[in-house]
ROSE-4610 file (N, C-alpha, C; in Angstrom, 1 decimal, always signed):
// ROSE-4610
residu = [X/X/X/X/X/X/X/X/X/X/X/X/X/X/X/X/X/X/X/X/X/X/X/X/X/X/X/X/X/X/X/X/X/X/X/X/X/X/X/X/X/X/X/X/X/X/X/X/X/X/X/X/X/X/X/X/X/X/X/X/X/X/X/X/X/X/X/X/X/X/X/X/X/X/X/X/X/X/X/X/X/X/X/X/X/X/X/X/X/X/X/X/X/X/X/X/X/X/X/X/X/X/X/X/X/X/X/X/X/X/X/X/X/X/X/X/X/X/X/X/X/X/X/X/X/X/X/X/X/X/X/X/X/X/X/X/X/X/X/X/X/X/X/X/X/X/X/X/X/X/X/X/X/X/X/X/X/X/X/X/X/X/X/X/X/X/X/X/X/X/X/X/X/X/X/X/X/X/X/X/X/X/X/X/X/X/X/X/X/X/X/X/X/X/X/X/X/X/X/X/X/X/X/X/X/X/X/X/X/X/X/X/X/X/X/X/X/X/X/X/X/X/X/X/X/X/X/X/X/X/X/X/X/X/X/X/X/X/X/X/X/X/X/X/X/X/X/X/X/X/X/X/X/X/X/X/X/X/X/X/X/X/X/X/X/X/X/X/X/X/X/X/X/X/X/X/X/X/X/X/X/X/X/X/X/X/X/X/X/X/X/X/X/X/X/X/X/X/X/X/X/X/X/X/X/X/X/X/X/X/X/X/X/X/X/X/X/X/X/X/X/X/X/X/X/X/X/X/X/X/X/X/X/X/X/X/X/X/X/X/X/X/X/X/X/X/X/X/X/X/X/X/X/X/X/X/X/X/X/X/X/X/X/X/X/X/X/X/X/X/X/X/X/X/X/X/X/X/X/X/X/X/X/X/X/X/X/X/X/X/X/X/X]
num = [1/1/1/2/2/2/3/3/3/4/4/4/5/5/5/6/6/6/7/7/7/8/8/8/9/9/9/10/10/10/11/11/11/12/12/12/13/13/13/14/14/14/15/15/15/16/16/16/17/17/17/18/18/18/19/19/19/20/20/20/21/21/21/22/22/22/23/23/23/24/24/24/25/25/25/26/26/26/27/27/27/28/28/28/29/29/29/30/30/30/31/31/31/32/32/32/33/33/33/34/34/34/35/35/35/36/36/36/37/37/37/38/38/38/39/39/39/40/40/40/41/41/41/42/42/42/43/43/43/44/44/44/45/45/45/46/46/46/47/47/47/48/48/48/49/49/49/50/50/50/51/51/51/52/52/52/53/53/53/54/54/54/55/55/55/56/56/56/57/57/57/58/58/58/59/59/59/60/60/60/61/61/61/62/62/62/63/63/63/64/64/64/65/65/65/66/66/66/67/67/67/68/68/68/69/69/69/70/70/70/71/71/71/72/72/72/73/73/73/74/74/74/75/75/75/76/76/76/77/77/77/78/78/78/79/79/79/80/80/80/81/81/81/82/82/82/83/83/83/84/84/84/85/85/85/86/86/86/87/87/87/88/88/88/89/89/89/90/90/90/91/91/91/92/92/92/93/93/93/94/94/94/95/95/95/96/96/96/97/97/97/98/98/98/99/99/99/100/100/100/101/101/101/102/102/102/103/103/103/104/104/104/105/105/105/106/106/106/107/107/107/108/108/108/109/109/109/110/110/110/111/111/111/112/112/112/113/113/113/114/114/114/115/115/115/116/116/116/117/117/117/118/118/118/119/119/119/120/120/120/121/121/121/122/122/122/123/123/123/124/124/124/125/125/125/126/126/126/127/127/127/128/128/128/129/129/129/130/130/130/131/131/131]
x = [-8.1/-8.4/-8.4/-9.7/-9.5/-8.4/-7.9/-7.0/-7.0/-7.2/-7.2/-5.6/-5.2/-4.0/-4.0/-5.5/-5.3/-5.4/-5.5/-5.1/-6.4/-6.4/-5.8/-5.8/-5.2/-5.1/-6.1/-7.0/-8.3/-7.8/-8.5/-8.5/-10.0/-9.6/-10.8/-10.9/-10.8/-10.1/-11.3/-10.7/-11.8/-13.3/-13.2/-14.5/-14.4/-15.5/-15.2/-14.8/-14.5/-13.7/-13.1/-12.7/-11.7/-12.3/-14.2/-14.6/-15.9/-15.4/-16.1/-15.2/-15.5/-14.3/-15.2/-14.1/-13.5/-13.2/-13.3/-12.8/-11.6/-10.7/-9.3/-8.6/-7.9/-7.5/-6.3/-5.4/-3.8/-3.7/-2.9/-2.5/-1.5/-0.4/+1.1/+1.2/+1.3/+2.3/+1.0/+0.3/-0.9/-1.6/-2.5/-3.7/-4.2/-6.2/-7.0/-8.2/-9.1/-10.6/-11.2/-12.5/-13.8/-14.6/-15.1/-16.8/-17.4/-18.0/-19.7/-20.9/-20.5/-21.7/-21.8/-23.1/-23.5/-23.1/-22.5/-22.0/-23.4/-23.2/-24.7/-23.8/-24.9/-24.5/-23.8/-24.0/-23.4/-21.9/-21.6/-20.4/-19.3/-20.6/-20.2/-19.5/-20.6/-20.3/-19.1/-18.3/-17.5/-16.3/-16.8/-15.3/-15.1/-16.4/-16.4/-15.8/-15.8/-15.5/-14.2/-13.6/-12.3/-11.4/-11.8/-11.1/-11.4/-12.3/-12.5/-13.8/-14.3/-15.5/-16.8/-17.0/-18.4/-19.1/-20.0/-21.5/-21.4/-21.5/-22.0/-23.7/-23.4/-24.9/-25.3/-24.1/-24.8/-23.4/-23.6/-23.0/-23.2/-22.3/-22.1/-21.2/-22.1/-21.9/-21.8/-21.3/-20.7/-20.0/-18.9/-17.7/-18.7/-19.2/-19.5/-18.2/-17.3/-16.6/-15.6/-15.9/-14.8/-14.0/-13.5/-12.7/-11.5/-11.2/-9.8/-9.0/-8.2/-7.0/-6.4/-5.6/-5.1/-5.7/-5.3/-6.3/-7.5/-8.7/-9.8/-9.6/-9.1/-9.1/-10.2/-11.5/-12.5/-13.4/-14.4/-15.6/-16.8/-17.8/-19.2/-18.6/-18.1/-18.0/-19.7/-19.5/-21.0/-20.8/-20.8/-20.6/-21.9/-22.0/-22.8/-23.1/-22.0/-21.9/-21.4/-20.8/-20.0/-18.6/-18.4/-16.9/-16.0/-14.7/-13.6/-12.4/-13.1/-12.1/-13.1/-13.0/-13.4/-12.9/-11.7/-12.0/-11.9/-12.8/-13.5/-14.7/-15.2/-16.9/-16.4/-17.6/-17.5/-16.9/-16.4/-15.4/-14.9/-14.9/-14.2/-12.1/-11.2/-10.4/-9.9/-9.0/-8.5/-7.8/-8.2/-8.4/-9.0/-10.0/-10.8/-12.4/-12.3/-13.2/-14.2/-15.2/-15.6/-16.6/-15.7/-15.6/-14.6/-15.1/-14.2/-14.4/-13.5/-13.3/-14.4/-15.6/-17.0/-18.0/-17.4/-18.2/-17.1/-16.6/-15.9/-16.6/-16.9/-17.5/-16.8/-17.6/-17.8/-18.4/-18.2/-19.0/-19.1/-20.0/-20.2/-20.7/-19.7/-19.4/-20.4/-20.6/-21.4/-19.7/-18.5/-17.6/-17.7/-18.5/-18.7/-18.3/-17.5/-16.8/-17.7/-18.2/-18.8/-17.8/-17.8/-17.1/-16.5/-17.5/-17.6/-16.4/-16.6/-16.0/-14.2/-13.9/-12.7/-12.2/-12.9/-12.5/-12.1/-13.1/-12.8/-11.8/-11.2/-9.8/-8.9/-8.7/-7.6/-7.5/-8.7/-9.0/-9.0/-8.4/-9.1/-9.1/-8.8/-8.7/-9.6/-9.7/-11.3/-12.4/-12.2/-13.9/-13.9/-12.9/-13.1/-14.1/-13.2/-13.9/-15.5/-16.1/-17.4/-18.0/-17.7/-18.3/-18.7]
y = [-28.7/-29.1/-30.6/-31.1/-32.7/-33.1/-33.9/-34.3/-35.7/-36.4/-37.7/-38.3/-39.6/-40.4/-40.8/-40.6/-42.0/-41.2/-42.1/-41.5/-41.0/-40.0/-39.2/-38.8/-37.7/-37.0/-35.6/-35.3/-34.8/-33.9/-32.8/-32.3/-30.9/-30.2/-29.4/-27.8/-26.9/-26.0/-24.8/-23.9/-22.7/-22.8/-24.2/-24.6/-24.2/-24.0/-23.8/-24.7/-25.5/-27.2/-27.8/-29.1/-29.5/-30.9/-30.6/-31.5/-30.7/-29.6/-28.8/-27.4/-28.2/-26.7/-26.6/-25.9/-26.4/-27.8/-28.7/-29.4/-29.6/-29.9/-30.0/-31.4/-31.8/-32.7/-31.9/-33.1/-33.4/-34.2/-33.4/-34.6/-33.8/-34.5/-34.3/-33.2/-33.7/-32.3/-31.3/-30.8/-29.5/-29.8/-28.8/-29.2/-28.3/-28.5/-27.8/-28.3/-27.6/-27.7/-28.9/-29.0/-29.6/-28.8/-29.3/-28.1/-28.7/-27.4/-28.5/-28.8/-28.8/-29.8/-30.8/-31.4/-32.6/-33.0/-32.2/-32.2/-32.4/-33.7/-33.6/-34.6/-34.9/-35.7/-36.8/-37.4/-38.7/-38.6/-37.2/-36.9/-36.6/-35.8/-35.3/-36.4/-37.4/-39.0/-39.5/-39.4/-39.9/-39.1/-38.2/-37.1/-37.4/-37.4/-37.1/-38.5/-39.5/-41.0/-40.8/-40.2/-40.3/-39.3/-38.2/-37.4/-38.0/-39.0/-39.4/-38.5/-38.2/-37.1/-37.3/-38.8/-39.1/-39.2/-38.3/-38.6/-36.9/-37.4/-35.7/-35.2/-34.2/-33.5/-32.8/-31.6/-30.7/-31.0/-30.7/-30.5/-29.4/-28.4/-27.2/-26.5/-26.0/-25.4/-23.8/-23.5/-21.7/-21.3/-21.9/-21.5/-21.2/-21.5/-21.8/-21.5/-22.0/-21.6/-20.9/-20.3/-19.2/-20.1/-19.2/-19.4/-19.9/-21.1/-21.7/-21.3/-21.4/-20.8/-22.3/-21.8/-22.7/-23.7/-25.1/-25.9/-26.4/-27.0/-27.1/-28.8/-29.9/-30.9/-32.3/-31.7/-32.7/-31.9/-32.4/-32.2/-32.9/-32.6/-33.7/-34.8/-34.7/-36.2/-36.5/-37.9/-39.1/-40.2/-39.8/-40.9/-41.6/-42.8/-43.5/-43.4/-43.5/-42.6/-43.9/-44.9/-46.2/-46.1/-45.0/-45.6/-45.3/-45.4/-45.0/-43.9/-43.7/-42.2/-41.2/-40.3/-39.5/-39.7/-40.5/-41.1/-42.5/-43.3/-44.2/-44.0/-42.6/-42.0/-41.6/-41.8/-41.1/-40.1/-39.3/-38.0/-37.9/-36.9/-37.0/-37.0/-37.1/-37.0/-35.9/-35.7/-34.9/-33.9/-32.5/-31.4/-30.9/-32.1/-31.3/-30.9/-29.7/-28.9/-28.0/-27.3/-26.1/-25.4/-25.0/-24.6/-23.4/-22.0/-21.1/-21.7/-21.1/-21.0/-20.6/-19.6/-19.9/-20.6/-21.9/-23.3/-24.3/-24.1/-24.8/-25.4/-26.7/-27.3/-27.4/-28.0/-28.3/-28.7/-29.3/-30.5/-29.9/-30.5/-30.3/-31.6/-31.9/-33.5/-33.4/-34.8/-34.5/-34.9/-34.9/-35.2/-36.1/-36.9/-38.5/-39.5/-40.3/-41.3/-42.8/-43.5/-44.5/-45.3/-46.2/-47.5/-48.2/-48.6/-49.6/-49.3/-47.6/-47.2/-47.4/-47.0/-46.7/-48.5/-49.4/-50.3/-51.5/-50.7/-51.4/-50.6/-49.7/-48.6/-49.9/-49.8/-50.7/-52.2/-52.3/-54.0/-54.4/-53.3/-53.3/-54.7/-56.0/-56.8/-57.8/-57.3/-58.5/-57.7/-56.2/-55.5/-55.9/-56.1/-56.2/-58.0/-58.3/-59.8/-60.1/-58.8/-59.0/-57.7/-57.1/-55.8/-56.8]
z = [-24.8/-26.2/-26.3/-27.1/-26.9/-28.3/-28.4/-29.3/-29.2/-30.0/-30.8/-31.1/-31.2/-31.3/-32.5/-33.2/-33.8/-35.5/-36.0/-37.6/-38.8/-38.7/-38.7/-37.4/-36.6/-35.8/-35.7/-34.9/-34.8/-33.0/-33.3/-32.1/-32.4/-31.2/-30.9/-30.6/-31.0/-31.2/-30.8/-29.7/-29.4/-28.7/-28.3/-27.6/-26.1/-25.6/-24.2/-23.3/-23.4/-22.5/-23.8/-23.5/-24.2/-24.9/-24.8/-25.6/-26.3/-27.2/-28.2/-28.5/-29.8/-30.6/-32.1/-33.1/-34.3/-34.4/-35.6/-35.7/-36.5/-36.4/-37.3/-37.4/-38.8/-38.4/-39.3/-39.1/-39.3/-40.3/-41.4/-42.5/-43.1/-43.8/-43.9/-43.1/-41.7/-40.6/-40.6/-41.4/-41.5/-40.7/-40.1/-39.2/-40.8/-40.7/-41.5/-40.7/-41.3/-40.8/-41.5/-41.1/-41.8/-42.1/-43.7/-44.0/-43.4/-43.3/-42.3/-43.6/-44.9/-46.0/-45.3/-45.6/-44.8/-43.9/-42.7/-41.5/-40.5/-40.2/-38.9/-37.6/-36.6/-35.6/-35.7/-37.0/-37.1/-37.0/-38.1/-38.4/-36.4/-35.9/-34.8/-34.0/-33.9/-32.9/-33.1/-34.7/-35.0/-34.1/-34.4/-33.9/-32.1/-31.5/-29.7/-29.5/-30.1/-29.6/-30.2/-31.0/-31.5/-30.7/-29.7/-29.2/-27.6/-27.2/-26.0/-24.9/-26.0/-25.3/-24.9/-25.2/-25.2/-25.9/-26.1/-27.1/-28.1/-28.7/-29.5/-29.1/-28.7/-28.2/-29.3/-30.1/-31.0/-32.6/-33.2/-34.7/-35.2/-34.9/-35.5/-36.8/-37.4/-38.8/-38.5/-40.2/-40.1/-39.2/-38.9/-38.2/-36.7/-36.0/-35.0/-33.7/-33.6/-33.2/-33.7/-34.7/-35.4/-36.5/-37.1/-38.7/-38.4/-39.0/-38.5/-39.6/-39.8/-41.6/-41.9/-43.3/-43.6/-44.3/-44.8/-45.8/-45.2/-45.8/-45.6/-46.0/-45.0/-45.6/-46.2/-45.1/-45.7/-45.7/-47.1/-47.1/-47.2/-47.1/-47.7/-47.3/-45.6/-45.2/-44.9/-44.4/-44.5/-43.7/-42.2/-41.4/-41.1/-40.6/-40.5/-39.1/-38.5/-36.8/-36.0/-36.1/-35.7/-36.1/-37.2/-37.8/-36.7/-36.9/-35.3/-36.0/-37.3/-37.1/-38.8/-39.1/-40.5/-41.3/-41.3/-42.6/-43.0/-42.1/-42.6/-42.9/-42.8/-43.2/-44.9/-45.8/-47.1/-47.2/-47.7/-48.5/-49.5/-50.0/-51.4/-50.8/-51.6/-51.3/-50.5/-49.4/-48.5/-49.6/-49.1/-49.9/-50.6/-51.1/-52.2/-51.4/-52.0/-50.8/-52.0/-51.7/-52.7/-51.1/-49.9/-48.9/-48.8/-47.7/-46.9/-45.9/-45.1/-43.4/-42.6/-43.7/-42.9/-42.9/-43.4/-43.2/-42.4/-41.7/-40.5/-39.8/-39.6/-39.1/-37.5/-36.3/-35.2/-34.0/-32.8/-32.6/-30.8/-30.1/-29.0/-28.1/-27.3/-27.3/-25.5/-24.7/-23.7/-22.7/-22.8/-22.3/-21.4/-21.0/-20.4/-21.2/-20.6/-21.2/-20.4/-21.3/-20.5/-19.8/-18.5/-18.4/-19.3/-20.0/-20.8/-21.9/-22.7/-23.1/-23.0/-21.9/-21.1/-21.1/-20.4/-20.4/-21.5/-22.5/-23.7/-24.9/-24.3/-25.2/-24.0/-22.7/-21.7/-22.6/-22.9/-22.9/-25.1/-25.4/-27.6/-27.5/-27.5/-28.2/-27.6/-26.2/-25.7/-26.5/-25.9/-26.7/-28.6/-29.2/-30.8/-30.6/-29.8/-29.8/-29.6/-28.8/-28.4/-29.0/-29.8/-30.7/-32.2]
């Protein structure tokens, strides 16, 4: 399952490898899903670079990987596809949703991590300097 450090906390749930699932994040202790409203690639990119997976190939809507439970914490996110986590993409506040469980959004990552990538997570504060 790919799983993210960073804030919020993002992982990947029911995908066939451990870089395409559900997507779920973590907020007060809860995991909950994403709708997939305006859910596309951009959104996707944000997620695969945040769980360490590479590139997003596909962006999957209608529970795609199956119905996750529990709260539904973002919706009609709006990534631009550069940000470094979902919620620095548009959303309305965490929770507010007018989503079920079979709009679960989810992402299908190419799990290649570039060099460049890798060396610049070892190196954050040369790569912020030259990004």
């Amino acid at each position: 399952m790919g799983l993210s450090s960073g804030v919020p906390p993002l992982r990947l749930v029911n995908g066939t490898d451990r870089c395409s699932g559900r997507v779920e994040v973590q907020h007060d202790g809860q995991w909950g899903t994403v709708c997939d409203d305006d859910w596309d690639i951009r959104d996707a990119q944000v997620v695969c670079r945040a769980v360490d997976c590479g590139t997003a190939q596909t962006a999957k809507s209608s529970a795609y990987f199956g119905q996750g439970s529990g709260d539904i914490w973002l919706d009609d996110v709006a990534c631009v596809g550069n940000e470094t986590s979902l919620l620095h993409c548009r959303h309305p506040p965490l929770g507010e949703n007018n989503c079920g469980h079979g709009e679960d959004a989810g992402v299908v990552c190419s799990g290649i991590i570039s060099v460049v990538a890798v060396i610049c997570h070892l190196f954050l504060f040369v790569c912020m300097l030259y990004a």
